[in-house]
C-alpha positions as CSV (number, residue, x, y, z in Angstrom):
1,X,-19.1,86.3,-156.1
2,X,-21.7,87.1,-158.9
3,X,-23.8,88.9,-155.7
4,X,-20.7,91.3,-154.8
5,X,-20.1,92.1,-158.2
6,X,-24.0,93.1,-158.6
7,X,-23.7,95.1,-155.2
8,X,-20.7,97.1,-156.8
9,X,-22.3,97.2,-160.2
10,X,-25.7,98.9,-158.6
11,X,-23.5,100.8,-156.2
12,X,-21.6,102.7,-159.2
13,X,-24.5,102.8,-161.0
14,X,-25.9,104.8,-158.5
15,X,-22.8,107.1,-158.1
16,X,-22.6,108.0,-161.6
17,X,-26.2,108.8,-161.3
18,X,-25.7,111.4,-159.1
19,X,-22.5,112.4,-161.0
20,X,-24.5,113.4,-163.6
21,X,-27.3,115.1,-161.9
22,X,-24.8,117.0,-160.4
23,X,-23.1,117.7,-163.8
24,X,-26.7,119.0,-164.7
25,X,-26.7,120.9,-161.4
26,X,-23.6,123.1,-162.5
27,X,-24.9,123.6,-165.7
28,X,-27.8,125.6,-164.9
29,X,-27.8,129.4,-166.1
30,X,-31.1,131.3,-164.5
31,X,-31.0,134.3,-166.7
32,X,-30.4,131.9,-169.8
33,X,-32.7,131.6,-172.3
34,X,-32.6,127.9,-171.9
35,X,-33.0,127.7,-168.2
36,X,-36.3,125.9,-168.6
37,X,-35.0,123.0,-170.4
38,X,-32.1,122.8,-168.0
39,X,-34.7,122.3,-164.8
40,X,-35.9,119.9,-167.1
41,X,-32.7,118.0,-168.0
42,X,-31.4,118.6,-163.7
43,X,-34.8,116.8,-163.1
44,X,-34.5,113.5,-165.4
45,X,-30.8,113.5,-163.8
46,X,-32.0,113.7,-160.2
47,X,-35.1,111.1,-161.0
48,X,-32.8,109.1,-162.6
49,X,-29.9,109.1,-160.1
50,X,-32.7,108.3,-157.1
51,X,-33.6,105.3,-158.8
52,X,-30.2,104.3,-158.9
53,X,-29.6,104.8,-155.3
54,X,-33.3,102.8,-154.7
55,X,-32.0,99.8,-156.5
56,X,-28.6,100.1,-155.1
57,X,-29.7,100.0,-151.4
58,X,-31.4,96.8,-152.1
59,X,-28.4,94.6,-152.5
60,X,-25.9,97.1,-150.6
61,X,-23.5,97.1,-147.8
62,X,-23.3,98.4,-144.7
63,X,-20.8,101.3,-145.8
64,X,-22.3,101.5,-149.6
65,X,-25.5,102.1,-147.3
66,X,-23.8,105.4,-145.6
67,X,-22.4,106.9,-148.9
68,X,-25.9,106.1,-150.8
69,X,-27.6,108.2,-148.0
70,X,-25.3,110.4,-148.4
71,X,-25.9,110.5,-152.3
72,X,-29.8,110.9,-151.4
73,X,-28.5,114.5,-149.4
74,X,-26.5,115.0,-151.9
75,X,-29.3,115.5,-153.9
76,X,-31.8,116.3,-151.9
77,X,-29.6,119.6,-151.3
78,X,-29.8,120.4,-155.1
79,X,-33.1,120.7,-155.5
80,X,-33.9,122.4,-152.5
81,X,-31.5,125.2,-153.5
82,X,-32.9,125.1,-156.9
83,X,-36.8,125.4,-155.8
84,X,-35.8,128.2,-153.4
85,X,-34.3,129.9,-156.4
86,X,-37.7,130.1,-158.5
C-alpha cells in the first residue's frame, strides 16, 4: 500500500507542478515593466514542475504515465510560445 500511495503522492506532486507553471504562464504581461522577472518566475515553475514529472514517472502507472506526458506537452507548449514571443 505504502508504494501506491507514493505513486499518487509523486503523481500530484507533479500535477500541481505544472498547475503552477501554468498559473505563472497566465500571469505574464509583455509590455509590463516586470516582464523580466515573470520569465523568470514562468521558468523556476516549469523547472520545477519537470522535475516533478521526472520523479513521478519513476514509480508511475501505466495511465499516470499518459497524463504525465501529457503534462511534459503541456509544458513544452508554454515555452515554445513564450520563446517565439521574444
Amino acid at each position: 500500500m505504502p508504494y501506491h500511495k507514493d505513486k499518487q503522492q509523486a503523481f500530484q506532486a507533479a500535477q500541481q507542478g505544472v498547475e503552477h507553471a501554468q498559473e505563472a504562464y497566465f500571469d505574464i504581461v509583455q509590455d509590463s515593466a516586470s516582464y523580466g522577472s515573470q520569465l523568470k518566475h514562468l521558468q523556476k515553475e516549469v523547472n520545477e514542475a519537470y522535475q516533478q514529472i521526472e520523479n513521478a514517472m519513476e514509480v508511475a502507472s501505466e495511465h499516470q504515465r499518459v497524463q504525465l506526458e501529457r503534462f511534459q506537452n503541456d509544458l513544452r507548449s508554454m515555452v515554445d510560445e513564450v520563446n517565439g514571443t521574444l
